[in-house]
C-alpha positions as CSV (number, residue, x, y, z in Angstrom):
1,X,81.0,140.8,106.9
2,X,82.2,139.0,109.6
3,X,81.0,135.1,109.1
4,X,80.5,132.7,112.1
5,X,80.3,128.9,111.6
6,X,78.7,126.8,113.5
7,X,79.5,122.5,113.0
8,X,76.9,120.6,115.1
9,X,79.2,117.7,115.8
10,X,78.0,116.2,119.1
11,X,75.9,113.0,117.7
12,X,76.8,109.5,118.5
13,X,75.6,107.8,115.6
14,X,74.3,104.6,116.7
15,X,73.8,103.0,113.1
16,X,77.5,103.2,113.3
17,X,78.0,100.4,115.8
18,X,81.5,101.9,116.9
19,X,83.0,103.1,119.7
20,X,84.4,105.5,117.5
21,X,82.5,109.3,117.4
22,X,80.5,109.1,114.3
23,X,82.2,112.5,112.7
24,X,85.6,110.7,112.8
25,X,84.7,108.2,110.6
26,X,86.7,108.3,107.5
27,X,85.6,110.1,103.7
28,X,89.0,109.5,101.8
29,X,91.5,109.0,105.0
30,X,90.1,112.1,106.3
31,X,87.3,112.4,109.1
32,X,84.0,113.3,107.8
33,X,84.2,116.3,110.2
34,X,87.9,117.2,108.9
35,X,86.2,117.7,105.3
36,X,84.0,119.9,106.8
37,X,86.1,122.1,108.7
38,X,88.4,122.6,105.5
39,X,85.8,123.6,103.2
40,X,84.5,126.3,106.4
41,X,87.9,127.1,106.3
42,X,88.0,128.5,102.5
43,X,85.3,131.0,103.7
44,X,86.5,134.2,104.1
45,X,86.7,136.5,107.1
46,X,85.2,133.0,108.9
47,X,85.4,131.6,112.8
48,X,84.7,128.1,113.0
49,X,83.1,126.7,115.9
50,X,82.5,123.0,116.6
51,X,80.0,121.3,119.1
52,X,80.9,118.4,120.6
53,X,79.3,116.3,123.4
54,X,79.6,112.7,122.6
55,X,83.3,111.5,122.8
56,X,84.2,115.3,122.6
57,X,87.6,114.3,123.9
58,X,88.5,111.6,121.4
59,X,87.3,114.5,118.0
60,X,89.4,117.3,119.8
61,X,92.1,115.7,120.1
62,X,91.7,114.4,116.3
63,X,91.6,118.0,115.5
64,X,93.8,119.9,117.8
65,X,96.5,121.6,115.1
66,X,93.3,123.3,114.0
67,X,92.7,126.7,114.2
68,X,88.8,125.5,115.9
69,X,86.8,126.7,119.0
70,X,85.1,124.3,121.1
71,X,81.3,124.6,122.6
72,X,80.6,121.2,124.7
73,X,77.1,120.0,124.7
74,X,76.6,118.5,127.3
75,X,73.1,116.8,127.2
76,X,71.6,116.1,123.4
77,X,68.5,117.9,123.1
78,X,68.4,118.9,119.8
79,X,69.7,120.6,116.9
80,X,68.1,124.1,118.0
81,X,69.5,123.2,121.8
82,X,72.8,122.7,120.0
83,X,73.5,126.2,118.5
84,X,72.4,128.0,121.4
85,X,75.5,126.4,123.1
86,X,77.8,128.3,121.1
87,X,75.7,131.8,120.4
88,X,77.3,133.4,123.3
89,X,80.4,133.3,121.9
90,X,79.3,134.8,118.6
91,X,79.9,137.9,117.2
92,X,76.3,139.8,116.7
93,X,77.3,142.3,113.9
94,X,78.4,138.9,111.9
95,X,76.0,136.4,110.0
96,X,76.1,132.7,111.2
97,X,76.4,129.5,109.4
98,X,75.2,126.1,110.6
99,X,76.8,123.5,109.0
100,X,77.1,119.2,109.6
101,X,79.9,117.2,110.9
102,X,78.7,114.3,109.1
103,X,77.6,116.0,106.0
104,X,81.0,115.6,104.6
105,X,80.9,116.4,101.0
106,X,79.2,120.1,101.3
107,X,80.6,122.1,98.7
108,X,82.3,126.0,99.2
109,X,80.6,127.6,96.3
110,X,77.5,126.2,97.5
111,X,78.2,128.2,100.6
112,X,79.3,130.9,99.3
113,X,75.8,131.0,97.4
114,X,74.3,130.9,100.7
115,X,75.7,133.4,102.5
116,X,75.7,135.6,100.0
117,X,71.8,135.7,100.0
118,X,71.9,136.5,103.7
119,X,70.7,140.2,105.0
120,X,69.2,142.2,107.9
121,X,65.9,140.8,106.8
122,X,65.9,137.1,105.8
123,X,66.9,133.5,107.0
124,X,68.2,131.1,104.2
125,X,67.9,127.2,103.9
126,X,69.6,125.2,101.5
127,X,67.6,122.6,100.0
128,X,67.4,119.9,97.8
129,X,64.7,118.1,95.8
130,X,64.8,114.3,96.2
131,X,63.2,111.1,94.6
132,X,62.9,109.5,97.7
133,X,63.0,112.4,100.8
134,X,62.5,109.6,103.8
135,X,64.0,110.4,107.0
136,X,64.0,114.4,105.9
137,X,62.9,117.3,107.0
138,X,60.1,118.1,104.1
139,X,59.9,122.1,102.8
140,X,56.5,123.4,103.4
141,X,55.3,126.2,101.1
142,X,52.6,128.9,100.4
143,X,50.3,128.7,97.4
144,X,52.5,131.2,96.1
145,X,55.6,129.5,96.2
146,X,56.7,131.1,100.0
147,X,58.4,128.9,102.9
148,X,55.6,128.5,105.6
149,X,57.9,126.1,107.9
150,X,59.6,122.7,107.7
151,X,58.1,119.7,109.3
152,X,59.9,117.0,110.0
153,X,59.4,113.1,109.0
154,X,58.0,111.9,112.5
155,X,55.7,115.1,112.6
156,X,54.7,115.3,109.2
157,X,51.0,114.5,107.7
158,X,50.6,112.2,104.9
159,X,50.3,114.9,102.4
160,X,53.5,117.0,103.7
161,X,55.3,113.5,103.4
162,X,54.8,113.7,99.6
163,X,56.9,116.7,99.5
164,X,59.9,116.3,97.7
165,X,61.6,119.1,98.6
166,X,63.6,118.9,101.5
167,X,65.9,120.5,104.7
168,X,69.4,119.9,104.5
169,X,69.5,121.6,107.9
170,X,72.2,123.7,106.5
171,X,71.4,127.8,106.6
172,X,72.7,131.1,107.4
173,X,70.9,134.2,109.5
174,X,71.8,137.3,111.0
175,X,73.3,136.1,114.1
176,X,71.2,138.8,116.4
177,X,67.9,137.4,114.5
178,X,69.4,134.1,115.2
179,X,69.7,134.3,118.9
180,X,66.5,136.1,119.4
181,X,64.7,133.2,117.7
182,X,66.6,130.5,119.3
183,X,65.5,132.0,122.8
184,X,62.0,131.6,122.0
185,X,62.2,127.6,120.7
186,X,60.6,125.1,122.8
187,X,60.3,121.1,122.9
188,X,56.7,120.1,121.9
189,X,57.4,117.5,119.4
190,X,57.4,113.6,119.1
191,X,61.0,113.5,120.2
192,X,60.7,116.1,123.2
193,X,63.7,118.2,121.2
194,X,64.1,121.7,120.3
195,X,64.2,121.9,116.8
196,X,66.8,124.1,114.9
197,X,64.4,123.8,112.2
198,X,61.1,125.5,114.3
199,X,63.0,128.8,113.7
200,X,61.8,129.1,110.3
201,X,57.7,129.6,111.7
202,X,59.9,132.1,114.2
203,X,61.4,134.4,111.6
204,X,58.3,134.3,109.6
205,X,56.0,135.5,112.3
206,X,58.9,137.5,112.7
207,X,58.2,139.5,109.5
208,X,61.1,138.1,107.7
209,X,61.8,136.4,104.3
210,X,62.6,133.0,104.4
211,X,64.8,132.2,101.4
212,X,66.0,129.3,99.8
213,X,69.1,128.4,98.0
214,X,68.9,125.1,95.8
215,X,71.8,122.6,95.4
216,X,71.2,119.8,92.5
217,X,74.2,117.7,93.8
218,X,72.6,115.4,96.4
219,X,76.1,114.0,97.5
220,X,76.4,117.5,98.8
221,X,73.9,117.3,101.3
222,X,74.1,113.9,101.8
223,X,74.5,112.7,105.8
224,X,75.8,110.0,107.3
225,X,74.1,107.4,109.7
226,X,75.8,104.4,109.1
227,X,78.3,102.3,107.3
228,X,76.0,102.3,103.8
229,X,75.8,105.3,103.6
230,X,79.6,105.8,104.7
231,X,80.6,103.7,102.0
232,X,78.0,105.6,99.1
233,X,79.9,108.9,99.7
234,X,83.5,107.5,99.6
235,X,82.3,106.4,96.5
236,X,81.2,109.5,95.4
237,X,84.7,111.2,96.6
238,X,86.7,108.8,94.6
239,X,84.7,109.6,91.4
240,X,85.0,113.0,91.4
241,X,88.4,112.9,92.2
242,X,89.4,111.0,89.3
243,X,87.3,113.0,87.1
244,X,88.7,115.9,88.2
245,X,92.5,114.3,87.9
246,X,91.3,113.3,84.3
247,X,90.6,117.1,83.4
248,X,94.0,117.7,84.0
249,X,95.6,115.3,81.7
250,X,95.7,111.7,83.8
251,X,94.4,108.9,81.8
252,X,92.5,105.3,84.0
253,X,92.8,101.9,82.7
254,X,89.7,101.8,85.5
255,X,88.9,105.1,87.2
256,X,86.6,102.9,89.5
257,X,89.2,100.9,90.5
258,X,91.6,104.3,92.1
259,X,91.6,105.8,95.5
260,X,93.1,108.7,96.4
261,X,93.4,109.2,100.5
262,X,95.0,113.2,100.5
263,X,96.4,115.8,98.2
264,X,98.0,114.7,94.4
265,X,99.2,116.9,91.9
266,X,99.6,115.6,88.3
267,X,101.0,116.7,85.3
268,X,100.1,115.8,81.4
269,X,99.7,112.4,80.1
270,X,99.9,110.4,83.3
271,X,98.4,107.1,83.5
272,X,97.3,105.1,86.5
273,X,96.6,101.5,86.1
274,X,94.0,99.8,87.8
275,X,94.1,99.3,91.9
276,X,96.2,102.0,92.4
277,X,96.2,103.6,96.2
278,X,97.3,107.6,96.9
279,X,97.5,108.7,100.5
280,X,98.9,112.0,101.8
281,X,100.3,114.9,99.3
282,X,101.9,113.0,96.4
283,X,103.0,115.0,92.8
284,X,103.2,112.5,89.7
285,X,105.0,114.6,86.9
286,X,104.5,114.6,83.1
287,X,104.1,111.5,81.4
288,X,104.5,109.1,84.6
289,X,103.5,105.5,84.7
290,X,102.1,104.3,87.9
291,X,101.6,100.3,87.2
292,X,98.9,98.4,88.5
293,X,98.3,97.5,92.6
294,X,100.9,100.2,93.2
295,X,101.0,102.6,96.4
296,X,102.5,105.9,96.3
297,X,101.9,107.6,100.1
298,X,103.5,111.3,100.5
299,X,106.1,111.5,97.8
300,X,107.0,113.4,94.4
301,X,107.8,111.2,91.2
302,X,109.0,113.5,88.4
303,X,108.8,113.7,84.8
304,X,109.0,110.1,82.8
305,X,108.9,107.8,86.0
306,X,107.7,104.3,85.5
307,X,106.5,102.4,88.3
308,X,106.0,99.2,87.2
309,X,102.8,96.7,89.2
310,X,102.9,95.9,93.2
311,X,105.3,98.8,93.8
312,X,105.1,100.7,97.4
313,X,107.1,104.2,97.8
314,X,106.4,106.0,100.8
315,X,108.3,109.3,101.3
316,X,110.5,109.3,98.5
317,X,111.7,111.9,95.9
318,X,111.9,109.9,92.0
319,X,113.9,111.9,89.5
320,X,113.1,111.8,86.2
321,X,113.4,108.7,83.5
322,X,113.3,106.0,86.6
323,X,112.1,102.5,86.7
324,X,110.6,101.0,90.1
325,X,109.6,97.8,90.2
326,X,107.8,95.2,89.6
327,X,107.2,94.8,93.9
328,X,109.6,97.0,94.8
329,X,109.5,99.1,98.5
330,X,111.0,102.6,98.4
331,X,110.4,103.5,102.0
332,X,111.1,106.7,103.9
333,X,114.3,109.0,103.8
334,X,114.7,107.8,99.5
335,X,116.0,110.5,97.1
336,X,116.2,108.7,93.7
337,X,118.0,111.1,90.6
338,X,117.8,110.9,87.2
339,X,117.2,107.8,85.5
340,X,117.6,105.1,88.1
341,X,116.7,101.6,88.3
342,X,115.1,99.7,91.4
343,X,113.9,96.3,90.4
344,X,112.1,93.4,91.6
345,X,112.0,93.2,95.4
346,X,114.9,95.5,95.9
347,X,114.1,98.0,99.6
348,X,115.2,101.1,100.0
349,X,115.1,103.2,102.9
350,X,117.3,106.6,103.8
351,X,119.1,105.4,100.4
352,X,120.6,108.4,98.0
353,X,120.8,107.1,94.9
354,X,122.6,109.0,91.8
355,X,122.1,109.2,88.3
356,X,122.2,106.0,86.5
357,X,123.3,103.7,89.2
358,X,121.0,99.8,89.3
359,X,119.8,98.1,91.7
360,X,118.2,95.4,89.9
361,X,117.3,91.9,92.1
362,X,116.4,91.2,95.8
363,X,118.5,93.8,97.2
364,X,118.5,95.8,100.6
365,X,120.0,99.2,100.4
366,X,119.8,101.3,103.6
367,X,121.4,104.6,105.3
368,X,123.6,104.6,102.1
369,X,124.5,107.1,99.6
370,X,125.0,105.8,96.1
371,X,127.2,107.6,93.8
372,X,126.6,107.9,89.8
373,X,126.4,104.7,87.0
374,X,127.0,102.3,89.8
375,X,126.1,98.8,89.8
376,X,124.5,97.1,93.0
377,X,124.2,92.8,92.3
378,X,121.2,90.9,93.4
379,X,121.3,89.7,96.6
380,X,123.2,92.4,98.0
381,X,122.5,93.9,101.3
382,X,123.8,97.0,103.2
383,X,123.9,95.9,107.3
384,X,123.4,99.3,109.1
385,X,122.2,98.6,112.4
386,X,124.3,97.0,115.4
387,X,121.1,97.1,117.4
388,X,121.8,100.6,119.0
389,X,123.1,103.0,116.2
390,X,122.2,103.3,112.6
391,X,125.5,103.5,110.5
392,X,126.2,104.7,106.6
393,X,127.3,103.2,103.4
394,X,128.8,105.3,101.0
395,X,130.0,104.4,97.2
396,X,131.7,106.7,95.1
397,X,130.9,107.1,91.3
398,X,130.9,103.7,88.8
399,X,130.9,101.3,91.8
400,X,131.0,97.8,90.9
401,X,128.9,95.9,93.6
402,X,128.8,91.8,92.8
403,X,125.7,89.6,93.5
404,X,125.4,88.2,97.2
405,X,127.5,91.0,98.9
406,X,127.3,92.0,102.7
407,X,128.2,95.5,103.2
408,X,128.3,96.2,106.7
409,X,128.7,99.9,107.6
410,X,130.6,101.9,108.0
411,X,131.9,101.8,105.2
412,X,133.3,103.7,102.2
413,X,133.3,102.1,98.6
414,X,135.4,104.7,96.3
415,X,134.9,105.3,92.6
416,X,135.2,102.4,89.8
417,X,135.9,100.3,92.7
418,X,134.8,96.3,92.5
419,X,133.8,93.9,94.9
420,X,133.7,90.1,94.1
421,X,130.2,87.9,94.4
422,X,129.7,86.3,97.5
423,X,131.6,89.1,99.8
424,X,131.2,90.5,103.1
425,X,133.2,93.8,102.8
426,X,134.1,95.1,106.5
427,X,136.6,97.2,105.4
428,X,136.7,100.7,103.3
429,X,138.2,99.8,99.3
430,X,140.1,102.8,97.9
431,X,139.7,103.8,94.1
432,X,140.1,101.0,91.3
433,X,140.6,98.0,94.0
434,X,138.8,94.9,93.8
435,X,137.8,93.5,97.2
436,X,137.1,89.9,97.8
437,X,136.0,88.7,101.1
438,X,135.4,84.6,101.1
439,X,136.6,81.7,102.1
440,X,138.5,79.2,99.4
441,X,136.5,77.1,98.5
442,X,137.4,73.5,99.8
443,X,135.6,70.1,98.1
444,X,135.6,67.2,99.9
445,X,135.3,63.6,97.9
446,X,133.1,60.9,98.8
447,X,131.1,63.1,101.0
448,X,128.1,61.0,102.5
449,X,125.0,63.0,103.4
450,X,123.1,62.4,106.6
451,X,120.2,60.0,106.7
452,X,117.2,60.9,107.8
453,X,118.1,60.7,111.6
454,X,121.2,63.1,110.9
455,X,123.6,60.0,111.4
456,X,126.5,59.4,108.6
């Protein structure tokens, strides 16, 4: 059966104080509406269609690689005045879902549930029961247990308002039922709306079953009106995903303390110290170390790394058996192999390092491929740029590199050659050479130092 979902996205959200459109506001790096759209997308044989109205421009363009259709609402008049604006582009034969751009943490086997319960003859809610159900639409039943309607807060008599059983707003329908009880909504309420809701008292009048499908998980129902409540579910997401991680074999010195912004893979028996930050699609192999206040965006670290604390690698491959860090940067374009050693405040960036090469102190190592078991000295940086091109430094196997070195590119280092502390090498050095490149050193006696008023 052909499914067709419906994400009511066209609310400002004023709580928000932003210029920003409320459903672009962030859940783990990602916009509330962007979690919505890929759990719709796990449905199958599913459209997804979004409404927009305010800043439609600014959440299209946020979402415009996505395989989404567009309904613009122009004026806000409702939840019910809402979905009509897509129905014409549904399919009738299908069943529809209506699902929240700022409900961000809705679950797919919760809609699958749902859906599942959906026939020629019924309209399903999802619901939830609540300890306090302010600001919700509250479930009215029958004295035998049957849905009668739903009556919102503002509408609601005292004794409906102790109902704790409440709307989530979220439901499915045939979509011909749907549009014939959508035509026949109107706008007497307090707020002068039309009420998705009201089509509950439609589609019972209607002769058909009102069902219900329960969710114990608040968080998944859980909306979004301003930065509270923002920061409650990111909360939520964080926890989850580090009890999920932990189920697959990753140890927290404080789980509280992670966040993960995208996609991580993990093997057995890694361990995350506290204050850790994941963003993007990173893969920690078996028995990897990340140390603590380390950042690891969009890059794989393989079996036995250790990153030690304040470490930042962004885009970088780590073979196996490595040590990063303490405050190291491993930036972009970095393919470390096996057992390599970056130290303390040593950069890398478009660097190719081989097995068993160092680079232990304060180095800079850029656009350069590094061969096998060489030796890089602190203080030692590779000068790539002349301010228009980008230029390469190459070093063959067992390359002896001395502290305080200037290598300025282009340039080719060959195996088990040496270069002397304190060197600028300009100048290729061919296989077993030493290269030295500084002045003699000259010491002059009786040298007076300037006073204060740089006069001898």
């Amino acid at each position: 059966m052909q499914v067709e979902t419906i994400i009511l996205a066209a609310g400002k959200g004023s709580r928000m104080n932003s210029s920003l459109p409320k459903v672009l506001h962030p859940i783990a790096g990602k916009p509330m509406l962007g979690h919505v759209v890929d759990t719709a997308r796990k449905l199958e044989n599913n459209h997804i269609y979004i409404v927009v109205g305010h800043g439609a421009e600014q959440v299209k363009k946020s979402f415009s690689a996505d395989e989404v259709f567009w309904v613009e609402q122009e004026e806000q008049l409702g939840t019910g005045h809402a979905v009509l604006q897509a129905l014409p582009f549904l399919d009738a034969q299908g069943n529809t879902l209506v699902l929240y751009g700022d409900v961000p943490l809705i679950t797919l086997e919760t809609l699958q549930k749902l859906i599942k319960q959906v026939d020629q003859n019924s309209l399903v809610l999802l619901t939830t029961q609540l300890d306090n159900p302010q600001g919700y639409g509250r479930i009215v039943r029958d004295k035998k247990g049957g849905v009668i309607r739903i009556v919102e807060q503002k509408d609601a008599s005292q004794q409906e308002l102790e109902i704790t059983e409440i709307n989530t707003g979220i439901m499915a329908a045939n979509t011909a039922d749907l549009k014939n009880w959508l035509a026949q909504l109107n706008n007497r309420n307090a707020q002068k709306e039309y009420y998705l809701t009201d089509i509950v008292e439609i589609a019972k009048s209607a002769g058909k079953e009102i069902r219900t499908c329960t969710t114990t998980l608040e968080y998944e129902v859980q909306g979004v009106n301003d930065r509270e409540q923002q920061a409650e579910l990111e909360k939520v997401w964080q926890k989850n995903k580090a009890l999920a991680l932990m189920k697959k074999g990753v140890s927290f010195a404080r789980p509280e303390s992670f966040t993960c912004r995208g996609n991580i893979e993990t093997g057995e028996d890694v361990f995350i110290d506290v204050n850790v930050l994941v963003e993007g699609n990173v893969t920690l192999g078996n028995g990897v170390i990340i140390g603590a206040n380390s950042v690891v965006i969009d890059s794989e670290i393989a079996d036995g790394v250790i990153v030690k604390p304040f470490s930042h690698i962004e885009g970088a491959h780590i073979g196996e058996q490595c040590e990063i860090g303490p405050y190291a940067r491993i930036r972009p374009g970095t393919v470390l192999s096996r057992s390599v050693k970056i130290g303390n405040f040593v950069e890398t960036k478009k660097a190719v390092i081989l097995a068993g090469s160092k680079v232990n102190h304060l180095s800079y190592i850029g656009d350069a491929e590094i061969g096998e078991n060489c030796n890089i000295g602190a203080g030692t940086i590779t000068c790539n740029y002349d301010g228009i091109e980008k230029f390469r430094t190459t070093l063959g196997n067992h390359v002896f590199i001395g502290s305080n070195n200037t290598l300025v590119a282009p340039l080719n280092l060959d195996d088990y050659s040496f270069t002397a502390a304190g060197s600028c090498i300009t100048g290729d050095v061919e296989k077993n050479a030493l290269a030295i490149a500084r002045t003699r050193q000259k010491n002059i006696k009786n040298w007076k130092r300037p006073d204060q008023r740089g006069e001898k």
